[in-house]
C-alpha positions in Angstrom: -3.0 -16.3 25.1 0.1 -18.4 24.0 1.8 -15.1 22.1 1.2 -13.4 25.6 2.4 -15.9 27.6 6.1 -16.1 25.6 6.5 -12.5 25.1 8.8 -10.3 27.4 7.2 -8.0 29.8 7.1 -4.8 28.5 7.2 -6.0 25.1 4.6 -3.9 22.2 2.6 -6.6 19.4 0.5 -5.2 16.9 -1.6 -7.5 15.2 -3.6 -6.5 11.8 -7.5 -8.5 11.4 -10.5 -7.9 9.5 -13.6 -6.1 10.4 -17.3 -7.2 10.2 -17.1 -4.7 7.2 -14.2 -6.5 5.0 -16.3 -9.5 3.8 -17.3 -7.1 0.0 -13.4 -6.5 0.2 -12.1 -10.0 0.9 -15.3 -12.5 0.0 -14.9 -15.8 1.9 -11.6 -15.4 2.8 -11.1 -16.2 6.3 -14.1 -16.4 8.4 -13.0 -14.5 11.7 -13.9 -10.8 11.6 -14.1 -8.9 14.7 -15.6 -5.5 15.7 -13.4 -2.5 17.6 -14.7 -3.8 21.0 -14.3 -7.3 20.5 -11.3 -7.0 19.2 -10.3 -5.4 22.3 -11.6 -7.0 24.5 -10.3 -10.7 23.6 -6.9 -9.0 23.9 -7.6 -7.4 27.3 -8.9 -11.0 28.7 -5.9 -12.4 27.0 -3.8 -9.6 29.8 -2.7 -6.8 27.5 -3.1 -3.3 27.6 -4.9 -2.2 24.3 -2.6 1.3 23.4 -4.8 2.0 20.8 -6.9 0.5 18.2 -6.5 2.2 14.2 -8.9 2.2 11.6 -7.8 1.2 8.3 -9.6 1.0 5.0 -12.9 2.5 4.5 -15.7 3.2 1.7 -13.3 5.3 0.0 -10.2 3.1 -0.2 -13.0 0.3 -0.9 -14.4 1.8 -4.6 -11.1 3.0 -5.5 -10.2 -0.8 -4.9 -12.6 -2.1 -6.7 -12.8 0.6 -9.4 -9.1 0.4 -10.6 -8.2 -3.6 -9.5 -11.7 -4.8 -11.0 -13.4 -2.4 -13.6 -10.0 -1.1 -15.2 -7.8 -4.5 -14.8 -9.5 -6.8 -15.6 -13.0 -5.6 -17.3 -11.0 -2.7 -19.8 -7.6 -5.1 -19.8 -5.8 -2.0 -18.7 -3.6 -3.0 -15.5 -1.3 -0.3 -16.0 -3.9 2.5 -16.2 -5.8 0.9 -12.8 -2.2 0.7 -11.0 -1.5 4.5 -12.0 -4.7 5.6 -10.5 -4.6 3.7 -7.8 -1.3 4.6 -7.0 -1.9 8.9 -7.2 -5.6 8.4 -5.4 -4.8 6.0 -2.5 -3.5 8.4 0.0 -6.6 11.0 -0.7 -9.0 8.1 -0.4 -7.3 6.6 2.8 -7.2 10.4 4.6 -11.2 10.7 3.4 -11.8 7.7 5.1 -10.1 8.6 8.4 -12.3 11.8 8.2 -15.2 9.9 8.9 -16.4 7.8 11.2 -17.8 4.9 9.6 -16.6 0.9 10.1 -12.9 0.4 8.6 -12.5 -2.7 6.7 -9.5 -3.6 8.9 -8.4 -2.8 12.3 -4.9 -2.7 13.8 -4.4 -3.2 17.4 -1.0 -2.2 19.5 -0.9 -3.4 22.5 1.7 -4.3 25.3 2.3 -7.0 27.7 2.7 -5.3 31.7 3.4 -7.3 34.3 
């Protein structure tokens, strides 16, 4: 409520946060996670107009994650190799996960101020 309350009328915010879905991704970091819904509807009480909530992350993105930044990196001691493949499989993995629709592990909101 105190972002809406100093931005301009008219003015866009996005604002990335965790799902319900990110605590196998990011442990015990943080402890707010919030659904779709909820997510928009704390920002709707709060006066925005929710444009459009996007999915991000998924299982996909998830075990490619996990297989290159944990197995490869630091289990086979081969950072370069797990950066490599993570770098030429991200994008597949990400558009996999957008083709289905299961939980993301993080949701991005964009949403403006009208008054």
């Amino acid at each position: 409520r105190k972002f809406y309350q100093v931005q301009a009328v008219g003015g866009h915010c996005f604002h990335a946060v965790p799902s319900h879905w990110s605590y196998f991704h990011y442990k015990r970091h943080g402890f707010r996670r919030f659904s779709s819904g909820g997510l928009r509807l704390l920002f709707e009480r709060a006066g925005y107009r929710v444009i459009r909530i996007y999915r991000l992350g998924g299982p996909f993105t998830f075990l490619l994650f996990w297989a290159t930044r944990i197995v490869i990196a630091r289990y086979l001691r081969s950072k370069d190799l797990g950066n490599r493949i993570y770098q030429t499989c991200i994008w597949g993995a990400f558009r996999l996960d957008q083709s289905f629709s299961w939980p993301a592990l993080t949701y991005v909101l964009h949403a403006s101020k009208e008054e």
